[in-house]
ZADOKE-850826 format. One record per atom (N, C-alpha, C): x, y, z; atom name. Coordinates in steps of 0.05 Angstrom, whole numbers, padded with zeros to 5 digits. Example, Ala and Ser with C-alpha at 12.3 -4.5 7.8 and 13.67 -1.06 7.14 Angstrom:
BEGIN
+--------+--------+--------+------+
:     xx :     yy :     zz : atom :
+--------+--------+--------+------+
:  00264 : -00114 :  00156 :    N :
:  00246 : -00090 :  00156 :   CA :
:  00264 : -00066 :  00156 :    C :
:  00257 : -00045 :  00142 :    N :
:  00273 : -00021 :  00143 :   CA :
:  00258 :  00001 :  00157 :    C :
+--------+--------+--------+------+
% end
This chain:
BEGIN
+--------+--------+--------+------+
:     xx :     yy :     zz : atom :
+--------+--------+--------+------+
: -00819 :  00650 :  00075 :    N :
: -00839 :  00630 :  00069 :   CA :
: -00849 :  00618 :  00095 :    C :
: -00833 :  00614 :  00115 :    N :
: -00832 :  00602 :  00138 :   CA :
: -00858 :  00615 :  00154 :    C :
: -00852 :  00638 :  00154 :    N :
: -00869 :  00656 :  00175 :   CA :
: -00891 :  00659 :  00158 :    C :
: -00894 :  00673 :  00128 :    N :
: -00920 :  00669 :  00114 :   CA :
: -00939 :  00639 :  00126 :    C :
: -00918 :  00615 :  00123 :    N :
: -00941 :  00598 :  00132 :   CA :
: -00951 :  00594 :  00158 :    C :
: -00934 :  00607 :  00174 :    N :
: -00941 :  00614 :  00199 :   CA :
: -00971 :  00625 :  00207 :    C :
: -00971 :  00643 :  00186 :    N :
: -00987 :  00663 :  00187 :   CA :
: -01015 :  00663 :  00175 :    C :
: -01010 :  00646 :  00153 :    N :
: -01034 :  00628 :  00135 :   CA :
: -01047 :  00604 :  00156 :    C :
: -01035 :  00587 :  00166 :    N :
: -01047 :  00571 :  00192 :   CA :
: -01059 :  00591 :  00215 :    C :
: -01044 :  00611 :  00223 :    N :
: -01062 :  00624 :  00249 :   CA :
: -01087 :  00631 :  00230 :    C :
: -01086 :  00652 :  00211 :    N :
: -01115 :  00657 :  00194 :   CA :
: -01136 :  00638 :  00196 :    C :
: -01127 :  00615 :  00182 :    N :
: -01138 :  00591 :  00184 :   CA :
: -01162 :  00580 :  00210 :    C :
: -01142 :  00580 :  00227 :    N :
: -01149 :  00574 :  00254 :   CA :
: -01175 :  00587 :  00262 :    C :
: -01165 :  00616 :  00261 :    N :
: -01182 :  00638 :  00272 :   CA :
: -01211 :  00636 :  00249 :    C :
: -01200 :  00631 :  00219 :    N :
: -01232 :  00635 :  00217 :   CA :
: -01252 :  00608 :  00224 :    C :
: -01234 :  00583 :  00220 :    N :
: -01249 :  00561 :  00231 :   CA :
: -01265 :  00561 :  00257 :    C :
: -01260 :  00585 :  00274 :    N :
: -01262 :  00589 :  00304 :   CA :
: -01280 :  00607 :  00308 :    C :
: -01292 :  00614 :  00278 :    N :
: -01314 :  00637 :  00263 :   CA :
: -01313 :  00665 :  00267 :    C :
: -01281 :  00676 :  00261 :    N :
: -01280 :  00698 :  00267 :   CA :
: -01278 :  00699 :  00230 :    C :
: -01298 :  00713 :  00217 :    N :
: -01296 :  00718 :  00193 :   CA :
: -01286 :  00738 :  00173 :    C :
: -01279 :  00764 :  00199 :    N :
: -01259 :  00779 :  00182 :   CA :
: -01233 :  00775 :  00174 :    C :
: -01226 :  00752 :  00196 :    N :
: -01192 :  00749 :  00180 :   CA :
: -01189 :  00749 :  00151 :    C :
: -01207 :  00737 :  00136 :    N :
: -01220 :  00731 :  00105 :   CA :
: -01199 :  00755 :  00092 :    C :
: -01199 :  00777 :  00106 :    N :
: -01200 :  00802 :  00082 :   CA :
: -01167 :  00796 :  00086 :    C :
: -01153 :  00783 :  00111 :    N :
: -01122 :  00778 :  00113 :   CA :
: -01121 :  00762 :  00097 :    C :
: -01130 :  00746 :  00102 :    N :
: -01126 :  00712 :  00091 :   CA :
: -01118 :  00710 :  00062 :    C :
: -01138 :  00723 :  00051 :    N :
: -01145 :  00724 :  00017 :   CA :
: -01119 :  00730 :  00001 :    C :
: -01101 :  00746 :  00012 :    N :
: -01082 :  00753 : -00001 :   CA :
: -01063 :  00740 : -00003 :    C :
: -01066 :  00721 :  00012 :    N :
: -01037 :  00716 :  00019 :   CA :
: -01045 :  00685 :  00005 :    C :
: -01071 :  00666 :  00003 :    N :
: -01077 :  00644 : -00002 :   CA :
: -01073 :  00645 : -00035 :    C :
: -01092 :  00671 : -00047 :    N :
: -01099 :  00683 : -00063 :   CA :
: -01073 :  00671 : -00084 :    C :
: -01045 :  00686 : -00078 :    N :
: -01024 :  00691 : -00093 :   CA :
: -01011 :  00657 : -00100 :    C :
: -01018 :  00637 : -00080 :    N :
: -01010 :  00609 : -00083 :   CA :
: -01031 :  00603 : -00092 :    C :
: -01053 :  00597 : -00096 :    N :
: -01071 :  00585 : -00112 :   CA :
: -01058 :  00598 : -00138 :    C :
: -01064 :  00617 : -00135 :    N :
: -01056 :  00632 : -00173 :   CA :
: -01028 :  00620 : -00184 :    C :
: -01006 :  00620 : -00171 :    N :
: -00982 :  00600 : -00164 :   CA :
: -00988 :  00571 : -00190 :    C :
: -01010 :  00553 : -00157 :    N :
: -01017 :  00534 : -00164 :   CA :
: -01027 :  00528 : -00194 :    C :
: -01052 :  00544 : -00198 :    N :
: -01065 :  00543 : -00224 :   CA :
: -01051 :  00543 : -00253 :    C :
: -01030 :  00568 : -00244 :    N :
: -01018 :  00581 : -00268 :   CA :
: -01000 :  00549 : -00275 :    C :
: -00986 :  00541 : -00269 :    N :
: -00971 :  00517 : -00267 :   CA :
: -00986 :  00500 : -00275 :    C :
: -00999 :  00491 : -00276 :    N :
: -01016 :  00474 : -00281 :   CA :
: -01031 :  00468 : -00310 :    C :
: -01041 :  00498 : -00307 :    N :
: -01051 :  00508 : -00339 :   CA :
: -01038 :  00510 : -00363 :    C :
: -01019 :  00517 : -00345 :    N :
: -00986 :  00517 : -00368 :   CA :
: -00982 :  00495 : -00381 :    C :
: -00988 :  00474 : -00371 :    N :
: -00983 :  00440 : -00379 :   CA :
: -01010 :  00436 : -00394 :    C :
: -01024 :  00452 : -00402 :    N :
: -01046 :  00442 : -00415 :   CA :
: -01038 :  00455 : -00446 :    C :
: -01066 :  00437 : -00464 :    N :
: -01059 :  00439 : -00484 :   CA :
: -01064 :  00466 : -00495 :    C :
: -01058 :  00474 : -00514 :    N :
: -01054 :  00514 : -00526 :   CA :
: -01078 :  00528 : -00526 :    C :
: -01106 :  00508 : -00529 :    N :
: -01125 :  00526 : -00535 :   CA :
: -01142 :  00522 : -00525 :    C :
: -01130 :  00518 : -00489 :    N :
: -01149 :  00515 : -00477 :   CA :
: -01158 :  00537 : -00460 :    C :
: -01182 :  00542 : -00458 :    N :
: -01196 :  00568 : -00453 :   CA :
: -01203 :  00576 : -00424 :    C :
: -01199 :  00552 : -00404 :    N :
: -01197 :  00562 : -00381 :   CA :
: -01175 :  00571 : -00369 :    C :
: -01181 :  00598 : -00359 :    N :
: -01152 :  00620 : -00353 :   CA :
: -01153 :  00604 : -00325 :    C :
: -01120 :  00618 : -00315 :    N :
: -01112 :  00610 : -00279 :   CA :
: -01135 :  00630 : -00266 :    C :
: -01139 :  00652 : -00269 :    N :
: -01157 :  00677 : -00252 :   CA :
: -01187 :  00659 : -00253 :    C :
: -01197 :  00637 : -00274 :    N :
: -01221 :  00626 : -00264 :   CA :
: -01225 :  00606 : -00246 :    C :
: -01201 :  00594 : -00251 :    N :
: -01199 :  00563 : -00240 :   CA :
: -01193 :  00581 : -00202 :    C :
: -01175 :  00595 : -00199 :    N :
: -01171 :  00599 : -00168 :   CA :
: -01196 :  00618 : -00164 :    C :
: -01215 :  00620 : -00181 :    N :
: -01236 :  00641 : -00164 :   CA :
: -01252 :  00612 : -00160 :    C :
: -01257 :  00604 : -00181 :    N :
: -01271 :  00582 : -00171 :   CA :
: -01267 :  00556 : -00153 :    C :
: -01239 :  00558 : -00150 :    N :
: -01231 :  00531 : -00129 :   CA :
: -01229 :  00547 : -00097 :    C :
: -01217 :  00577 : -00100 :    N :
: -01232 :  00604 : -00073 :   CA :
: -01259 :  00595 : -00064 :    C :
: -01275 :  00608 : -00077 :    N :
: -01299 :  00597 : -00076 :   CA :
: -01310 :  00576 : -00063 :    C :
: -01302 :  00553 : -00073 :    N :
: -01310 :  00532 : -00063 :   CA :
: -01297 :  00522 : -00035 :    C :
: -01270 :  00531 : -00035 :    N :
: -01258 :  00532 : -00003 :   CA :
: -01266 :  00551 :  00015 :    C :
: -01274 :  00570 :  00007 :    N :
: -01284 :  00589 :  00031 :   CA :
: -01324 :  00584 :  00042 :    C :
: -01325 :  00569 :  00020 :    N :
: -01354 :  00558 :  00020 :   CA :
: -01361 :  00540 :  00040 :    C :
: -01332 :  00518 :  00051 :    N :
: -01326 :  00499 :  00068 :   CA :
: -01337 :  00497 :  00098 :    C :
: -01359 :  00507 :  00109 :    N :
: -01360 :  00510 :  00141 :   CA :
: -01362 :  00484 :  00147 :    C :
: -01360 :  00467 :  00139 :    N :
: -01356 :  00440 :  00148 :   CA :
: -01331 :  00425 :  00165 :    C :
: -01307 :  00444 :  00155 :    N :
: -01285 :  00436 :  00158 :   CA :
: -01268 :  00457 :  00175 :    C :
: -01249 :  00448 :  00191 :    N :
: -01237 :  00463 :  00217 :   CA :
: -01211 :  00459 :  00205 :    C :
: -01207 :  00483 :  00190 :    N :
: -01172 :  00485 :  00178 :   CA :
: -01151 :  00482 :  00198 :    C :
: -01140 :  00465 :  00194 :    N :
: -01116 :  00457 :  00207 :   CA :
: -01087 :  00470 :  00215 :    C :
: -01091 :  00470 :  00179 :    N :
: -01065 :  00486 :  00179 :   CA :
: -01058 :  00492 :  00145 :    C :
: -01042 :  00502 :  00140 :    N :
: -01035 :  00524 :  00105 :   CA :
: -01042 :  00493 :  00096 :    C :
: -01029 :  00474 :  00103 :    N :
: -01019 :  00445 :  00082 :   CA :
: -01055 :  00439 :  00076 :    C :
: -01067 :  00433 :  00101 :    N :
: -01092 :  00423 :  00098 :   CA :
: -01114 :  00432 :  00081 :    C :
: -01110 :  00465 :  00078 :    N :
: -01119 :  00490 :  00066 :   CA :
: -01113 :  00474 :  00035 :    C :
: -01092 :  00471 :  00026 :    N :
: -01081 :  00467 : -00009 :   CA :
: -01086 :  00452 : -00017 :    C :
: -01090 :  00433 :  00007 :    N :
: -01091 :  00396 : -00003 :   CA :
: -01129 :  00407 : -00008 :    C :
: -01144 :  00414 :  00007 :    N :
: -01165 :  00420 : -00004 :   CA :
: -01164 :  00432 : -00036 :    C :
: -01150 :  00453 : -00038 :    N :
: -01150 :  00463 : -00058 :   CA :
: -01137 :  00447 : -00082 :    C :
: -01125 :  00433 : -00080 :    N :
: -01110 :  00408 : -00100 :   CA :
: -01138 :  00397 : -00112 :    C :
: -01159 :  00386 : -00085 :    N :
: -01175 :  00375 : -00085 :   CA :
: -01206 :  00381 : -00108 :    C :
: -01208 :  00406 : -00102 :    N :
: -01221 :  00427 : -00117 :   CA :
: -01217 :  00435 : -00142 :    C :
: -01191 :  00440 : -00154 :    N :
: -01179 :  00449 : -00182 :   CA :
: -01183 :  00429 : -00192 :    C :
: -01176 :  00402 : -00182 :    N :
: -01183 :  00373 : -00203 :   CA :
: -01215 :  00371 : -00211 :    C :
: -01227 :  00366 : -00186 :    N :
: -01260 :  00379 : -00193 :   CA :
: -01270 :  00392 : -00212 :    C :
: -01256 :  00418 : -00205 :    N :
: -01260 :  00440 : -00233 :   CA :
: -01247 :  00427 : -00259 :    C :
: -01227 :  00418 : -00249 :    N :
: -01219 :  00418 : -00291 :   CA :
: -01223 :  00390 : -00292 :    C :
: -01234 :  00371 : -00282 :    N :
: -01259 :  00341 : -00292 :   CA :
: -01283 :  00349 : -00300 :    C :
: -01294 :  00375 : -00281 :    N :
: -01320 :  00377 : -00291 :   CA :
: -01326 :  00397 : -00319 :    C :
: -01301 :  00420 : -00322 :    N :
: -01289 :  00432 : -00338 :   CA :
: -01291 :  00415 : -00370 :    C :
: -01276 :  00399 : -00375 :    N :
: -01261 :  00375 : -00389 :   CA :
: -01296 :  00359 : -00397 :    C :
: -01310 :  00346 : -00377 :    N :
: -01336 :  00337 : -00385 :   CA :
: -01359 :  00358 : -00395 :    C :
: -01358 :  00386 : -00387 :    N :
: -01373 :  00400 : -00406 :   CA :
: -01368 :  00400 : -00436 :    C :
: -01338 :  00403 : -00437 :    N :
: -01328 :  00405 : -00460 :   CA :
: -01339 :  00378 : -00473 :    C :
: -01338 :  00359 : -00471 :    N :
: -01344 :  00335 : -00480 :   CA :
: -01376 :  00331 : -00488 :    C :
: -01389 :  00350 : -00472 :    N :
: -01422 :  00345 : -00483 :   CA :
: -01431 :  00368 : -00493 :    C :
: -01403 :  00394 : -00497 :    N :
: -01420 :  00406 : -00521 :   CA :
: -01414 :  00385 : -00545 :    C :
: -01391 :  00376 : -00548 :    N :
: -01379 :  00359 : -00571 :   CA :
: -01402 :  00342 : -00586 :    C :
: -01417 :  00336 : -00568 :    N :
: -01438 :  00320 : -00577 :   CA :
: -01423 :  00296 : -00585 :    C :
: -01412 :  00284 : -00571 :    N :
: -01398 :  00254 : -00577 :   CA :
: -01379 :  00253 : -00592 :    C :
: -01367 :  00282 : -00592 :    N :
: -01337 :  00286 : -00614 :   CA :
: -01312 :  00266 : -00593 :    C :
: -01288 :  00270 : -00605 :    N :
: -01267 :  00267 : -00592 :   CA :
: -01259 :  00272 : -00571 :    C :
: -01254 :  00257 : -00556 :    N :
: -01250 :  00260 : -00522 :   CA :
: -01233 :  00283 : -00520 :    C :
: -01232 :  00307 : -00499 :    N :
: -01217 :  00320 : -00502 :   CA :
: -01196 :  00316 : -00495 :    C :
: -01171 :  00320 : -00508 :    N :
: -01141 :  00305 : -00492 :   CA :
: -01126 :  00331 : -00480 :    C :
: -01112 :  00327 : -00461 :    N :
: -01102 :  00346 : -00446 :   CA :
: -01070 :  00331 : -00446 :    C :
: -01056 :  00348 : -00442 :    N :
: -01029 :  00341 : -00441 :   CA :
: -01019 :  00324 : -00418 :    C :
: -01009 :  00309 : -00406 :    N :
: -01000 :  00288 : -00380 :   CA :
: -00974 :  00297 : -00382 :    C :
: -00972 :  00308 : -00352 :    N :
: -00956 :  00313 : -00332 :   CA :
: -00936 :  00296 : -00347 :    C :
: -00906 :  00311 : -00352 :    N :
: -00877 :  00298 : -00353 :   CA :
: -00875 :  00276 : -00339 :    C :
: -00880 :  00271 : -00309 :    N :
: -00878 :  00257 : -00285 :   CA :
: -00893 :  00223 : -00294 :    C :
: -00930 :  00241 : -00304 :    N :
: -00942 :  00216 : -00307 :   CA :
: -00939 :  00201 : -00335 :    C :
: -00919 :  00219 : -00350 :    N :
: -00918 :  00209 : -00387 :   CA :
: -00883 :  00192 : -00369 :    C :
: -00905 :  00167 : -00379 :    N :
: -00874 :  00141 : -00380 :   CA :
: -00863 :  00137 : -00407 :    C :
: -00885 :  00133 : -00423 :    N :
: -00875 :  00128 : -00453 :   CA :
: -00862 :  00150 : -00469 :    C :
: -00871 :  00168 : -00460 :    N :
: -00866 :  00192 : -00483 :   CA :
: -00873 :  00220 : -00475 :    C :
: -00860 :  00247 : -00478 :    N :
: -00872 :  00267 : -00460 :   CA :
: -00901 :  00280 : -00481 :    C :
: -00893 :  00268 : -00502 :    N :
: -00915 :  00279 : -00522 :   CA :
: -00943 :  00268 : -00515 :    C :
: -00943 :  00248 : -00508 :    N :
: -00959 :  00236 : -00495 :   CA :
: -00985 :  00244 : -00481 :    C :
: -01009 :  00250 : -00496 :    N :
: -01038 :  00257 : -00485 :   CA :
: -01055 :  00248 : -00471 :    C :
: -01077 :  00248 : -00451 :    N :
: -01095 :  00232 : -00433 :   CA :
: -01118 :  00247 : -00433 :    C :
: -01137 :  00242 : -00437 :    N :
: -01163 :  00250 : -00426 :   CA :
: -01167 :  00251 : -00396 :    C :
: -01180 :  00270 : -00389 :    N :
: -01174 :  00278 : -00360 :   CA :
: -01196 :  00267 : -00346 :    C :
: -01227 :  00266 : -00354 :    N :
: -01246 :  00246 : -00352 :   CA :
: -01230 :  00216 : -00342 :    C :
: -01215 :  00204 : -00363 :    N :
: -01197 :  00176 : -00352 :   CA :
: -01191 :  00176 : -00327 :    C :
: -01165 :  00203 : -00330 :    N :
: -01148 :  00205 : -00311 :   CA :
: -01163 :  00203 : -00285 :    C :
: -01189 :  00228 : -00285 :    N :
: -01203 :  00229 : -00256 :   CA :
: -01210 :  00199 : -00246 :    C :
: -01219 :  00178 : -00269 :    N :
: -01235 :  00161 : -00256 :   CA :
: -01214 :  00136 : -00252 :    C :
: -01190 :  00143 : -00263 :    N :
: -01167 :  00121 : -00250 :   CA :
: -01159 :  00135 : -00221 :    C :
: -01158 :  00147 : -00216 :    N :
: -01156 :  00166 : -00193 :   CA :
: -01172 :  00172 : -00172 :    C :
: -01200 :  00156 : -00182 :    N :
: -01221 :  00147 : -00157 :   CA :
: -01211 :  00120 : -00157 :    C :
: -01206 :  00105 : -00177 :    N :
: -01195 :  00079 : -00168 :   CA :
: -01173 :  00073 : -00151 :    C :
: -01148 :  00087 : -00154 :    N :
: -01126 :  00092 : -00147 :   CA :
: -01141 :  00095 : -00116 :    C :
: -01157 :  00109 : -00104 :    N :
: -01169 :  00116 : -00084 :   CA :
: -01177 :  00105 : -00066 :    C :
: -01192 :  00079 : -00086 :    N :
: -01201 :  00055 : -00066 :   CA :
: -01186 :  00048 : -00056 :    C :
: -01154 :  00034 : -00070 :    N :
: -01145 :  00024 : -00059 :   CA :
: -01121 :  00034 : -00035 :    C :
: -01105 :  00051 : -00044 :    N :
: -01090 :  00064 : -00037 :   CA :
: -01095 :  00096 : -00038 :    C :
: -01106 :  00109 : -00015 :    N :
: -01122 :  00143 : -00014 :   CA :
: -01082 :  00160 : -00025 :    C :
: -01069 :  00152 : -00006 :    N :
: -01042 :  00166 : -00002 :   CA :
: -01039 :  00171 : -00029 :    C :
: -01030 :  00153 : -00050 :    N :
: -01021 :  00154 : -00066 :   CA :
: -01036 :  00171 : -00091 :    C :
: -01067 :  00165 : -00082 :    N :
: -01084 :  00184 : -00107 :   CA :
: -01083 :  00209 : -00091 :    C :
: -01076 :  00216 : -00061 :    N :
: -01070 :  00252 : -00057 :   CA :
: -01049 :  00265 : -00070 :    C :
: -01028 :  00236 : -00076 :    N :
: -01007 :  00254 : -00078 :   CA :
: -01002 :  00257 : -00108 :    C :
: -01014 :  00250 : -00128 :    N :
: -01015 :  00253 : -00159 :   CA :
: -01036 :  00281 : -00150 :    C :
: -01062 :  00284 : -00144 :    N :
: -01073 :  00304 : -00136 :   CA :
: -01060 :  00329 : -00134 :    C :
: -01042 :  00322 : -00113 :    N :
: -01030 :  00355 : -00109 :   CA :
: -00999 :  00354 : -00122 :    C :
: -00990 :  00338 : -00132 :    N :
: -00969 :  00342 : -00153 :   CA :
: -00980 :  00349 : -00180 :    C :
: -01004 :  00333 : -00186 :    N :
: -01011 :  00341 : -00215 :   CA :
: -01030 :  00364 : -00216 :    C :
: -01050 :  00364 : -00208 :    N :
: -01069 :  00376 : -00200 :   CA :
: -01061 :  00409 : -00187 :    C :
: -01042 :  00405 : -00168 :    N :
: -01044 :  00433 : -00155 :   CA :
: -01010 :  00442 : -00159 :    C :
: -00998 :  00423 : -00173 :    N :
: -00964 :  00437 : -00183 :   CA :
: -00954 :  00432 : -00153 :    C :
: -00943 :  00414 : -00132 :    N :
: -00937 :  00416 : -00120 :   CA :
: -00914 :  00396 : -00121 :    C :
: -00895 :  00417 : -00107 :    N :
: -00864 :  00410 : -00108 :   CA :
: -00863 :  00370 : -00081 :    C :
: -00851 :  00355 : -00094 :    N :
: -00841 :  00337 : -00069 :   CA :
: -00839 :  00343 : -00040 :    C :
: -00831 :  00359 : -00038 :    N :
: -00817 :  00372 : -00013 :   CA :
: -00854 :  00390 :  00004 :    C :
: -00866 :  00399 : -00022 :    N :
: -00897 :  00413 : -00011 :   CA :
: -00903 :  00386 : -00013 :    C :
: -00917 :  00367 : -00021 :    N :
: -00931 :  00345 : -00020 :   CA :
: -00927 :  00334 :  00006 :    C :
: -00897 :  00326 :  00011 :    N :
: -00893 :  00314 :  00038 :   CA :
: -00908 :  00333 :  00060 :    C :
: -00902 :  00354 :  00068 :    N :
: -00908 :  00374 :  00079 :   CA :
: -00939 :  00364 :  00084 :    C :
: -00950 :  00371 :  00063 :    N :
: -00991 :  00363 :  00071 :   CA :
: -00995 :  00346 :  00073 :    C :
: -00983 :  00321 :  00069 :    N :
: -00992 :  00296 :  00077 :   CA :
: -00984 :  00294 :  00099 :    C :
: -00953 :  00303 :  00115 :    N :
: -00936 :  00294 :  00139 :   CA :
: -00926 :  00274 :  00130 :    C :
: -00918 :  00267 :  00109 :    N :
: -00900 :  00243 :  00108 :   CA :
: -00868 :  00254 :  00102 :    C :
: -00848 :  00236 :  00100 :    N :
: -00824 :  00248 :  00085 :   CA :
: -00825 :  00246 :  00057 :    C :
: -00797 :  00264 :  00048 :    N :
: -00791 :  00267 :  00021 :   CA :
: -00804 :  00244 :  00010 :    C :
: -00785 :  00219 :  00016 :    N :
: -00776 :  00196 :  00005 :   CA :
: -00804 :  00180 :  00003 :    C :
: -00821 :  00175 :  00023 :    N :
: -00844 :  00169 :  00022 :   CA :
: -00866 :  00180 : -00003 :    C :
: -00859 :  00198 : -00012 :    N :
: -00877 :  00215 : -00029 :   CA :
: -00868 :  00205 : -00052 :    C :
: -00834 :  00208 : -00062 :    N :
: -00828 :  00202 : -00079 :   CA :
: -00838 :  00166 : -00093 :    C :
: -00838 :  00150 : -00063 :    N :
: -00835 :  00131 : -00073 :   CA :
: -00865 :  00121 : -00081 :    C :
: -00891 :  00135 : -00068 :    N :
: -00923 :  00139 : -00071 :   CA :
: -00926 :  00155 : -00104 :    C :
: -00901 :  00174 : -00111 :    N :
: -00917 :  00188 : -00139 :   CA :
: -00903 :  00163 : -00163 :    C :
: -00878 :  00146 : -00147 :    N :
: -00863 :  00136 : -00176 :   CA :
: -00885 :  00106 : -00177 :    C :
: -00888 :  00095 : -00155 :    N :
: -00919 :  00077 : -00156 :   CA :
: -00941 :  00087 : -00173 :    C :
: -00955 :  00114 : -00163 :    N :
: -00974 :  00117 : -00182 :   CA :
: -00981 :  00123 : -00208 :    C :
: -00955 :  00136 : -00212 :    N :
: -00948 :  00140 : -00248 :   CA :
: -00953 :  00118 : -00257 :    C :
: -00934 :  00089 : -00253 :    N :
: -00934 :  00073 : -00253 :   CA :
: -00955 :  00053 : -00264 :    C :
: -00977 :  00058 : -00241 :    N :
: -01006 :  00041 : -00240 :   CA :
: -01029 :  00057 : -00259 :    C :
: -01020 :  00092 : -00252 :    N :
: -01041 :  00099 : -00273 :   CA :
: -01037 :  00099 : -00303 :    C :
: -01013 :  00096 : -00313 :    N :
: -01002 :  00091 : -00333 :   CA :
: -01019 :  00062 : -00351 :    C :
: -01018 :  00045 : -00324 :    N :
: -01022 :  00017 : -00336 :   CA :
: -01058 :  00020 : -00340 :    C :
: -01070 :  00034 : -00320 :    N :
: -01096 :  00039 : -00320 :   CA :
: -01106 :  00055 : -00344 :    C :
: -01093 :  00068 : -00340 :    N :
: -01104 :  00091 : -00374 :   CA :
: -01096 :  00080 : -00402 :    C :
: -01071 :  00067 : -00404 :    N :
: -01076 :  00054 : -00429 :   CA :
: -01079 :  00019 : -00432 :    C :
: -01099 :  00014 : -00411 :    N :
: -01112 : -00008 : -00423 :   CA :
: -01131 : -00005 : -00448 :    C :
+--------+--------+--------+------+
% end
C-alpha cells in the first residue's frame, strides 16, 4: 500500500507538471480506490437505488481529471478531491430525483451508522445533509471534510487523518463533534 501511494503521488506530480501520459498509469491504480470508495458507500444506500459504483467513479474520474486548476499534491489530496466530487454527484443525483417527483417525498437515503445517534434505522435526506454540511463549513471547514470523506468517500480514521495531516485522535474527535451537530441540524 505504502509504495502504491508512493507511486500515485509521483503520477500525480508529473501530470500536474503537464506530462499527460502518465493518465494511462495513473488510471489504474486511482481507478480501483475510487471504485473501493463508491462501492462502500452505495452499499449504505437504500435497495433501489439506481445509481451503480461504475457511474458515480466515472463520473467523479471525470470531473477530477477535468481539474487543470489544481497542482496534485499528493494520493490524500487526489481523494479528498474525490470525497469532494461523489458528494456533488449523489446531492445533485438525490435533487434530480426530487424534481422528477414533482414535489413527492423527499428522497431518504440511509445515514451512515457513525452519523445515526438515535437509531441505525434511521433515514436523512441527502439534500439536508449537503446543506447542513455547507453550514457545518462556515463554521468549522475541518470538521465538514472530515464527515465528507468518512461519509461520502468510505474513508477509514486512520485515511481521513492521512488527507487532512492531522492525527488519529484529532479526526476522531472532529467526526464525534460533527455527528453530533449534524444530528441536531437535521432533526430540527
Amino acid at each position: 500500500m505504502e509504495e502504491n501511494s508512493k507511486q500515485i503521488t509521483r503520477l500525480l506530480e508529473q501530470w500536474s507538471n503537464g506530462d499527460a501520459e502518465v493518465l494511462d498509469d495513473l488510471m489504474p491504480l486511482v481507478y480501483l480506490e475510487l471504485r473501493r470508495q463508491a462501492s462502500g458507500y452505495l452499499r449504505r444506500e437504500r435497495p433501489n437505488h439506481t445509481l451503480q459504483p461504475t457511474a458515480l467513479i466515472n463520473e467523479a474520474y471525470l470531473k477530477l481529471i477535468g481539474r487543470r486548476d489544481v497542482k496534485w499534491q499528493n494520493r490524500a489530496h487526489f481523494f479528498a478531491f474525490a470525497a469532494q466530487a461523489m458528494r456533488h454527484i449523489l446531492v445533485d443525483y438525490a435533487r434530480e430525483r426530487k424534481r422528477e417527483k414533482r414535489g413527492g417525498a423527499p428522497e431518504n437515503l440511509p445515514l451512515d451508522e457513525a452519523l445515526t445517534i438515535v437509531s441505525q434505522e434511521k433515514s436523512i435526506d441527502l439534500v439536508a445533509l449537503d446543506e447542513a454540511l455547507n453550514k457545518l463549513a462556515a463554521f468549522d471547514e475541518r470538521q465538514a471534510k472530515v464527515v465528507e470523506l468518512r461519509y461520502f468517500s468510505g474513508l477509514s480514521i486512520e485515511e481521513t487523518a492521512e488527507v487532512l495531516n492531522v492525527s488519529n485522535v484529532t479526526i476522531r474527535r472532529d467526526w464525534n463533534m460533527a455527528k453530533a451537530w449534524l444530528h441536531q441540524e437535521i432533526t430540527r
